[in-house]
Steps between C-alpha positions, in 0.01 A plus 500: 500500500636805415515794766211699530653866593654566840295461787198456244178604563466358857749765628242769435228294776736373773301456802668628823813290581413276800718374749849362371525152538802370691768353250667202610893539459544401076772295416794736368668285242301345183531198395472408119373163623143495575345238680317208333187516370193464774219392255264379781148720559488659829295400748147433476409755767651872351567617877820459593658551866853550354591551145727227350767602329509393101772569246604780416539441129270624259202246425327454138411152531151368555408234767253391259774319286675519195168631332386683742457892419437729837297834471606779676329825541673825624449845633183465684253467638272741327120557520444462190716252319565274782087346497521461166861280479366362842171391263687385171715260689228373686324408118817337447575282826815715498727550798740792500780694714366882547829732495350769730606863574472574886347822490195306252506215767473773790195700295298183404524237780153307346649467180840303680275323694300392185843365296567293850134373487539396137824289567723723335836579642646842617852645406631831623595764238606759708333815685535767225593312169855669462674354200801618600520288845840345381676853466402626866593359895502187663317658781157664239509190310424307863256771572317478157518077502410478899314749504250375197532112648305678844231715268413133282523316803251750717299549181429131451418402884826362521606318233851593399626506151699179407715707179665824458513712136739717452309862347647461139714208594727719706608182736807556683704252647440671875130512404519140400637393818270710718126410317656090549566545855156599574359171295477730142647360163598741339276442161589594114346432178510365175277631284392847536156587369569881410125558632634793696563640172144470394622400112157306435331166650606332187862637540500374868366152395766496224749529684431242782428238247837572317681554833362194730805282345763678729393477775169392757446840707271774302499870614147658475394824689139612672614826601678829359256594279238394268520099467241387292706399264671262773149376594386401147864332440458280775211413393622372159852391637334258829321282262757484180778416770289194607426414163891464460533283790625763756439436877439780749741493796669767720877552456733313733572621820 
């Protein structure tokens, strides 16, 4: 996914900062050697007493299996687009990893809630949506990670997000290490939609269906604008995807 402009449009309807979460001490030195591959679920019940920690490297892979594809939805929630992805992926028996913004989580607590209900899985994407997370401190990229992880977490009742996105893919290797410790793959992509670029449902679909080869995790987004586009491509891209054979899964944690 390409970078969507600075802080993006999020940075313009921050919510006021709450409390800083304490930051455990993060490991100074990286390591080019990431840990194996965790590809079992997490457990049935979504509450969790402690986090577990999970690798740091970057996953792609789906736990559905070698055809598996795994839909994941970014930058919400939103009032509007949210219900309607929510609805589309019910139609489809479709289970999928909402990328949220903690500000959106903070201002619409039902619509968290209502992914959770559905069986869907949340993944922090950051307070504010800054693209540029990988240029700036250790100590505001713990603020903006942590800080999100407590806003999804309150929003939902308590369920904590089991992935962390990168804004833009801005991962850092301190970032990395941080979102694993508190039990947060840090989650990338393989094909990206361009539906944040609003070039046309039959654009978006095109480009899944010639994309899907490389790789199992698709970007959509149900925030940031108008996505109607993104809601009528899902429509056509759920049911062509099983028609090819793809099974829905989450990505590996």
């Amino acid at each position: 996914m390409a970078r969507h402009g600075g802080r993006g449009w999020y940075g313009r309807v921050i919510a006021a900062a709450v409390g800083v979460t304490a930051v455990a001490a993060a490991t100074s030195v990286w390591s080019a050697q990431a840990g194996p591959v965790d590809e079992q679920q997490a457990a049935a019940s979504p509450h969790h007493s402690a986090p577990r920690t999970v690798p740091v490297s970057i996953a792609h892979a789906s736990d559905a299996g070698a055809h598996g594809v795994n839909i994941t939805i970014d930058d919400g929630p939103d009032p509007v687009w949210t219900p309607q992805v929510l609805q589309v992926l019910k139609e489809n028996g479709v289970k999928a990893t909402f990328c949220m913004v903690g500000t959106q989580a903070q201002a619409h607590p039902d619509l968290v809630k209502a992914v959770v209900a559905a069986g869907h899985r949340l993944c922090d994407h950051t307070v504010s949506h800054d693209t540029t997370m990988d240029k700036k401190a250790e100590a505001y990229q713990s603020k903006e990670i942590l800080d999100a992880a407590d806003m999804i977490t309150k929003a939902s009742g308590g369920v904590r997000p089991q992935y962390y996105r990168a804004p833009g893919g801005a991962f850092t290797p301190y970032s990395r290490h941080l979102a694993a410790k508190q039990g947060m793959r840090p989650l990338g992509w393989n094909v990206d939609s361009k539906d944040f670029e609003r070039p046309g449902t039959e654009a978006i679909v095109a480009t899944v269906r010639s994309e899907v080869p490389n790789g199992p995790t698709i970007l959509f987004h149900d925030a940031g604008g108008d996505r109607s586009q993104t809601v009528a491509a899902l429509r056509e891209c759920l049911p062509w995807l099983k028609q090819q054979g793809y099974s829905f899964g989450f990505p590996v944690r």
